[in-house]
N, C-alpha and C positions, 0 to 999 in steps of 0.2 A: 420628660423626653429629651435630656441632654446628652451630651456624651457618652453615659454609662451607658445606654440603653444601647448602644452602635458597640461598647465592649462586650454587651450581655447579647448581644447581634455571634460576635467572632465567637465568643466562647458554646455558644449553644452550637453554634453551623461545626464548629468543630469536633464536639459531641456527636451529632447526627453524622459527621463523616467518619467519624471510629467505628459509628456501631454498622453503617454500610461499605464499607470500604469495600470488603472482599466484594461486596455483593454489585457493587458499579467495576471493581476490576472485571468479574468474572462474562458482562455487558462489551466490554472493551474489543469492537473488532476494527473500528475506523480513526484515527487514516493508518493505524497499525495495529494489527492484533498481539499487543505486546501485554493486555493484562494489567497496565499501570495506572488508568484513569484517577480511580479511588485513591490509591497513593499517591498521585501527583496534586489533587486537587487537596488531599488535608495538609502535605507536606505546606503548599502556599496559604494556607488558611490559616495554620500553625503560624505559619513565619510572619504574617499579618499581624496577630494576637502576641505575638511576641514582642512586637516592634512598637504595640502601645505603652510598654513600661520603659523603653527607651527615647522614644519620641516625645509622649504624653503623660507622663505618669510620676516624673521626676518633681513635679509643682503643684501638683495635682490638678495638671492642666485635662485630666479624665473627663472633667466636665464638660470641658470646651465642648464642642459639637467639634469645626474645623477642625481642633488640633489633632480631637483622636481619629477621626475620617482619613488626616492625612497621614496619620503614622498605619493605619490602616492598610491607605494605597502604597507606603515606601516601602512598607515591611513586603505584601503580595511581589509587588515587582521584582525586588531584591530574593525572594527568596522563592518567586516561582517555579513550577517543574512542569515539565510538560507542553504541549501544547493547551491544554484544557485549564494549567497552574494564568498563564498566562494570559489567557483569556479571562479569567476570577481576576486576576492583577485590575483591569481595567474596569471590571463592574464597580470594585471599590476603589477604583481611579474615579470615577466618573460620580462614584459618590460623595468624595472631598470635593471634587468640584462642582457639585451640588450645594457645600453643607455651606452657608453663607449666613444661617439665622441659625439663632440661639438656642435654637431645638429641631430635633430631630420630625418633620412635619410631612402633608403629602409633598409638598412642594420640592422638598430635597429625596423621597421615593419617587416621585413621577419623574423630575427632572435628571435623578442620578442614573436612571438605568434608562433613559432616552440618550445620555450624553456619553455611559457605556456602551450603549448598540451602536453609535459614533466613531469611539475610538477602537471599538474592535473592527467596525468594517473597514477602518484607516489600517488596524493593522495587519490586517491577514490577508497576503496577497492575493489569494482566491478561492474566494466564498463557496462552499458549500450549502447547498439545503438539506434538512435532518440532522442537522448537529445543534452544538449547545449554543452556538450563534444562531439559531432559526428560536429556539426556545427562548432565549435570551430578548430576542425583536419581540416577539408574541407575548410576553411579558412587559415589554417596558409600550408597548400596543397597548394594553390593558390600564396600564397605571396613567395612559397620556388621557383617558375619557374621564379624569376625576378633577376638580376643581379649586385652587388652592384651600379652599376652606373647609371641605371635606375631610371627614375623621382619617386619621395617616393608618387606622387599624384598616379600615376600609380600603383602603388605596392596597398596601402591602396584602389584603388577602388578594385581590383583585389581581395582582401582579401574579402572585405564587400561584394561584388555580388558571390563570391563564397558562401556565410554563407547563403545569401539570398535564393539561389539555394538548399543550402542541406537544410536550415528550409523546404523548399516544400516537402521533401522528408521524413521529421519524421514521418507522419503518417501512411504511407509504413512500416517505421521500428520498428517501439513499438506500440504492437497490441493493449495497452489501447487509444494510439489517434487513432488509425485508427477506434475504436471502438466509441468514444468522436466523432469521425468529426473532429480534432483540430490539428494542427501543436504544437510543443512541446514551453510550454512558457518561460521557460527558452531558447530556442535558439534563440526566436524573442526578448527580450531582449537583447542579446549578437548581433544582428545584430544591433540594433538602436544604438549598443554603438560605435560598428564598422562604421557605418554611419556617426555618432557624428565624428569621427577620420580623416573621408572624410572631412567632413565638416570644418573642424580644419585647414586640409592640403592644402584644393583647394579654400575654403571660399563660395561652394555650396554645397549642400546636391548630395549624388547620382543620377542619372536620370535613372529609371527603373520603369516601369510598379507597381502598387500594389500588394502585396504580399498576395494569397487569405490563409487566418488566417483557414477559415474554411473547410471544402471537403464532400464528403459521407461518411456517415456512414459505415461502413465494420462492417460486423455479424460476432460476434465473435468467433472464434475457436468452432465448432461443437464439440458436446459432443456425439460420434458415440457409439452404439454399442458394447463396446470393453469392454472384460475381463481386471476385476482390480487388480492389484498387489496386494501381499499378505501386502506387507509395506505399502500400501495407507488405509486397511480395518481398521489396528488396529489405525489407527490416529483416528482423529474423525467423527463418524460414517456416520452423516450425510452430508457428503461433499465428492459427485463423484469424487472430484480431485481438487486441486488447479488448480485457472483460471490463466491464465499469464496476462489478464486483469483486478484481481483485485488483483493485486501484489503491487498495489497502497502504498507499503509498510505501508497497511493497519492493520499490524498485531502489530503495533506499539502504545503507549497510548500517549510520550513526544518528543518532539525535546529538545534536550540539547547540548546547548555550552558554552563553556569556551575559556579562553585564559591559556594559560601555560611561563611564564618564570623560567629562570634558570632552563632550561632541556638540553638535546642533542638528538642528532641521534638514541642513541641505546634503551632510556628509553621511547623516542618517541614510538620505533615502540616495544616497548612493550605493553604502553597502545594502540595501534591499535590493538593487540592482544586479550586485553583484553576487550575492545569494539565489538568485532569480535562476541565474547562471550556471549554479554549481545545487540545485537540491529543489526541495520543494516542501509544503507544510511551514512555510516561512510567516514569520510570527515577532513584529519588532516593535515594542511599547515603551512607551514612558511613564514618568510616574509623576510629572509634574513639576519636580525640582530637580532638572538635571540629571536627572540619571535614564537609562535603560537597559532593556533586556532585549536580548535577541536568542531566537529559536529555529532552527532548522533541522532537516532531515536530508542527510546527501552520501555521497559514495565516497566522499576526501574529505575527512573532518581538518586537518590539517589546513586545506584551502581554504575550509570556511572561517577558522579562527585567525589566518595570516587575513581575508580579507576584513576583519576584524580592525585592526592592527590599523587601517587608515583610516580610519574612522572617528580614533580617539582611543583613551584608555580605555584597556578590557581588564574587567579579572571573573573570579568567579567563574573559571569557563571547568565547565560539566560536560562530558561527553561519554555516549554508552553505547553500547552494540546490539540492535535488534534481535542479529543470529545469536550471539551469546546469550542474553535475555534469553530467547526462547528455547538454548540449548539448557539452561539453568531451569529453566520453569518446570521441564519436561513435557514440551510443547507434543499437543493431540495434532496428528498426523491422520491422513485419510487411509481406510486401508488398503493394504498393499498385498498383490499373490505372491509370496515365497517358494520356491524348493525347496523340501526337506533333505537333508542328507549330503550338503553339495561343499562339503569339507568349511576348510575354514577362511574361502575367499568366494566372495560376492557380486555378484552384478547390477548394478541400477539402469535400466532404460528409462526413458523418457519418452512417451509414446502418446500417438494421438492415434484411435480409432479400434474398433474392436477386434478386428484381424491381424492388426499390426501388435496389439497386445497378448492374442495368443499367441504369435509366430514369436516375437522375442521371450517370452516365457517356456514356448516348447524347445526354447536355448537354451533354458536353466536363469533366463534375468529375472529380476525382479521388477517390476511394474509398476510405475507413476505416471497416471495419466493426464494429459494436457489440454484436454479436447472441449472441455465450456471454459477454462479460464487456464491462463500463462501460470505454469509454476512458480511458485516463490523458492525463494534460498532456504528460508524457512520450511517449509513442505520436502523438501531435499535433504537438508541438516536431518529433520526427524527422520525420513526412511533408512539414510545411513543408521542413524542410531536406532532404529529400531531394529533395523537386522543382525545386530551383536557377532559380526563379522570383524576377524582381528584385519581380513586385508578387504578392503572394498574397489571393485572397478567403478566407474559412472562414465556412462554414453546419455550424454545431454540431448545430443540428437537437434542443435542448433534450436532447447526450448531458453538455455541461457544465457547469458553472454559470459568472454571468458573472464572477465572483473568478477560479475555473480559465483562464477565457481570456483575462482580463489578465493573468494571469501568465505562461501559452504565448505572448503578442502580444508583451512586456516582453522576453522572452527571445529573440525570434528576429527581434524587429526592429534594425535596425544599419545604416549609414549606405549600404549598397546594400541591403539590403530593405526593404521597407511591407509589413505584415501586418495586415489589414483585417479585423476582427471585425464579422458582418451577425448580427443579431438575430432568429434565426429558433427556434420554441421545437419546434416539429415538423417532419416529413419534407413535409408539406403545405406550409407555409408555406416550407421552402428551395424546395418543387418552383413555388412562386405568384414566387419572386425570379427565379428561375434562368431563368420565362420574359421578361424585362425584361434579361437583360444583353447587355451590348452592351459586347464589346471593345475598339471604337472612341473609345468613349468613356475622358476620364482615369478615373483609379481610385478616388478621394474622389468622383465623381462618379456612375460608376458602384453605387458600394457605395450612396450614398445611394438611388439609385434602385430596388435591387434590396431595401434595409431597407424602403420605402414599399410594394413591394411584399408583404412581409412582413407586414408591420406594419396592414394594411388588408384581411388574410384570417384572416378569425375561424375558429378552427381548435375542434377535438374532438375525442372518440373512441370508443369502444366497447368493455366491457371485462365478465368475468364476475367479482359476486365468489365469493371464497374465502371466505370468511366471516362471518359476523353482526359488524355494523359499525353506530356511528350516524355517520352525515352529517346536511347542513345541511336534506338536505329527506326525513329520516325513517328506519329501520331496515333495510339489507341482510340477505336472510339470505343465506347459501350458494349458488351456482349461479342468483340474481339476474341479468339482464340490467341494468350503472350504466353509464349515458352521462353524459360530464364536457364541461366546455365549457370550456377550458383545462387547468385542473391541477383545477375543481370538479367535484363530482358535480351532477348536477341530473335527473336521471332514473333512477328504478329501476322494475323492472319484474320480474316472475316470468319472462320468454320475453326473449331477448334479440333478436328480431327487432321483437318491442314495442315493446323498449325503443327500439331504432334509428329507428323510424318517427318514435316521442313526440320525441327526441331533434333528427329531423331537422326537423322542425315547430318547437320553440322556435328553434334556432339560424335558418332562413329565417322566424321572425317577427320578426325587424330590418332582414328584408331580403336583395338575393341576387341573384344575375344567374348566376353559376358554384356550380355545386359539384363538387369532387374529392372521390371516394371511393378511397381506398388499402388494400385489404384488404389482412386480417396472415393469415397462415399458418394460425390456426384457424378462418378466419369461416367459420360451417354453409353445405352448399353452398344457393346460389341466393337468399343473403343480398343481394347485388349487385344481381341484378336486381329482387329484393321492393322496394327501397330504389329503384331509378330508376323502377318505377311508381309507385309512392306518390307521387314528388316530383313527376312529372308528371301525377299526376291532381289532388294536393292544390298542388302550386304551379304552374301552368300558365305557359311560358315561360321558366322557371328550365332551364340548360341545367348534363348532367351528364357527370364524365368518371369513366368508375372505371380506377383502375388496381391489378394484382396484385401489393402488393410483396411479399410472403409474410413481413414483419417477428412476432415474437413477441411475445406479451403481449397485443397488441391484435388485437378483433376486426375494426376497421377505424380508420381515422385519415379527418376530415372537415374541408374545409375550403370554406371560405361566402365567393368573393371579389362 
């Protein structure tokens, strides 16, 4: 049990990651459904195995136990990918800093992946449960109830069918697999590699039943009913609330990594600080001798490799594009209702609620809906391309921001398409564009025309809060009637039909010829029509249109052209 057995360790786990690779990419939906797991986790596994004939291999220090552990951890660190690469960095960090006796024993399996579940909680700013760090703890869990002198085969099964046991359990704990059907793919990686280890120690693979990869679907978090925080309205408009299933750390454009030498401890955890700042899925390790890796996901790769730069040297910086990824992969899109026949210029809405989705489709748009979770760029990127339109319009309808859609526009424009981002921040204002287009017209011309129409209808909404909140003009409490006039509040009221009238009064005292009322799904019945006498007894001539999109969140959506 010297050294070789830790190289007959790498080269087996690397074996078992060839023959699953596609099969943990295909697992891959958290903290990005980018399909990379599998390949990021043998790319680091490789680069490990590789780093023993450079490290260890030259004297035929292979036996060493230490030597080849640490060319082990230098190679993982140095040549990690991914978030998941990165976190493998450390288990066989933790394992050179285990290997301290002469042979590979339980004492350097108990203690290595105790001192691994250590230095990943050190590194990953914050923690998930159901990932391959929750598999990873339940594993080196396992391996702490054995006793130095206990057979190290026994210890390493012990570990491996513990990890196997909690992968069953990730979809349970992070509501995007349980919502996927999928156990978490980075922890089924981390168990093959741990198997690989069995297989090392005993010269068989574990003997356990199959591990079912798949489960039921769990419907995700129900969007109830409930009065929405004054904090949530003024974000962006049309999103009921952040879903905790598409947290997919979706809100990201790059993964970027570097390595850093000539740094220490304390400038280290400055740039964590400073990546804190700028991204998230932040991920910063060492390998023991002076070196590290650092991992991010953020919207300015640029910022993150200049905050690099004070840190110490960087190289090896790696940087990739999620949108592009999933434009390359030919990333599964949800589906979408089309027009047939509608020439060779397209429309995308963005739409929450089921009235609001027929009423933009009986425009001719095409329909992505937003109503249990925030659109990704990705979900966007494919409806463009899936509509095989040479000119495309898109009414985000305030589900994106305008960073997110320069970066969908960036990516799916190419020398036979034009993808035209219109500036509409509600479902009112795309519904005030949509009646102004005109086919016939070019498409820079068109889009302008349909922006002006946007852009010249003062929009609102109606909303309850959730809570005792200060705004600009005084104190919500709970179950308040707040009318916003863009993303402000400017009205509260104890009665939310109150409030709608006060509401409808300030926005037509600028003025007003039309107004659209678009009820959401919770507005009290006979809200609508309280709201069309009022306007025509208190603004006489003002003409109104209500329509029932039945969208969430909001008690109605109001627009003043």
């Amino acid at each position: 049990m010297d050294g070789r057995v830790l190289e007959l360790w790498a080269r087996t786990a690397v074996a078992g990651l060839e023959r699953r690779c596609e099969e943990i990419n295909s697992l891959n939906v958290f903290p990005i459904p980018d399909s990379d797991t599998g390949t990021n986790l043998l790319f680091t596994m490789r680069a490990a195995l590789g780093a023993i004939d450079e490290y260890a291999g030259a004297d035929g220090g292979t036996k060493d136990v230490r030597q080849v552990a640490i060319a082990l951890a230098r190679g993982a660190v140095a040549g990690a990918r991914g978030n998941s690469g990165v976190i493998l960095s450390q288990v066989l960090r933790g394992v050179a800093e285990a290997a301290v006796a002469s042979a590979v024993d339980t004492r350097t399996v108990r203690t290595g992946l105790l001192m691994a579940t250590n230095l990943v909680t050190d590194a990953v700013s914050y923690l998930v449960e159901g990932t391959i760090v929750t598999v990873l703890r339940c594993a080196a869990d396992a391996a702490a109830e054995f006793p130095d002198e206990a057979p190290v085969a026994d210890t390493a099964r012990a570990a491996a069918d513990a990890a196997a046991a909690a992968l069953t359990r990730t979809p349970s704990q992070l509501e995007v697999l349980g919502t996927a059907g999928v156990v978490d793919a980075g922890g089924l990686g981390l168990v093959v590699i741990l198997d690989a280890l069995v297989t090392a120690v005993t010269g068989a693979p574990p003997d356990r039943p199959p591990i079912a990869l798949h489960v039921p679907r769990r419907t995700p978090s129900a969007r109830r009913a409930e009065p929405v925080a004054v904090g949530e309205v003024q974000a962006a408009h049309a999103h009921p609330g952040p879903g905790p299933d598409c947290g997919e750390g979706s809100d990201q454009d790059f993964e970027v990594m570097y390595l850093v030498a000539e740094s220490d401890e304390a400038r280290m955890a400055g740039l964590r600080g400073a990546l804190n700042d700028l991204g998230d899925s932040i991920v910063i390790v060492g390998d023991g001798d002076g070196g590290w890796s650092v991992h991010v996901h953020c919207t300015d790769a640029g910022a993150a490799v200049e905050a690099g730069l004070a840190a110490g040297r960087i190289h090896g910086i790696r940087v990739s594009s999620f949108l592009v990824d999933a434009r390359d992969q030919g990333l599964l899109v949800p589906p979408v209702r089309t027009r047939p026949d509608q020439g060779e210029r397209g429309i995308v809405a963005v739409v929450a609620g089921d009235g609001a989705a027929e009423l933009f489709a009986s425009e001719g748009a095409t329909i992505l809906r937003c109503d249990d979770a925030p659109v990704t760029r990705a979900q966007l990127l494919g409806v463009i391309r899936q509509m095989g339109r040479t000119e495309v319009l898109v009414l985000p309808n305030g589900a994106l921001t305008a960073q997110e859609l320069v970066a969908v526009s960036a990516a799916a424009r190419d020398a036979r398409h034009e993808v035209l981002l219109l500036a509409t921040s509600a479902m009112v204002q795309g519904l005030a564009s949509l009646a102004v287009h005109d086919p016939e017209r070019e498409a820079v011309d068109d889009a302008f025309a349909m922006s002006e129409a946007a852009a010249a209808t003062r929009w609102g909404s109606l909303r309850i809060a959730r809570e005792r909140a200060l705004t600009y003009v005084g104190t919500c409490e709970p179950g308040d009637g707040i009318g916003l006039m863009g993303h402000e509040v400017i009205v509260i009221e104890p009665d939310a039909v109150a409030a709608g009238r006060r509401l409808v009064d300030l926005v037509l005292g600028a003025g007003g010829e039309l107004v659209t009322l678009l009820m959401g799904s919770e507005a009290p019945e006979g809200l609508d029509t309280e709201l069309a006498d009022h306007i025509s007894q208190r603004h006489p001539g003002v003409e109104v249109m209500i329509y029932h999109g039945g969208q969430p969140g909001d008690l109605l959506q109001l627009g003043v052209e």
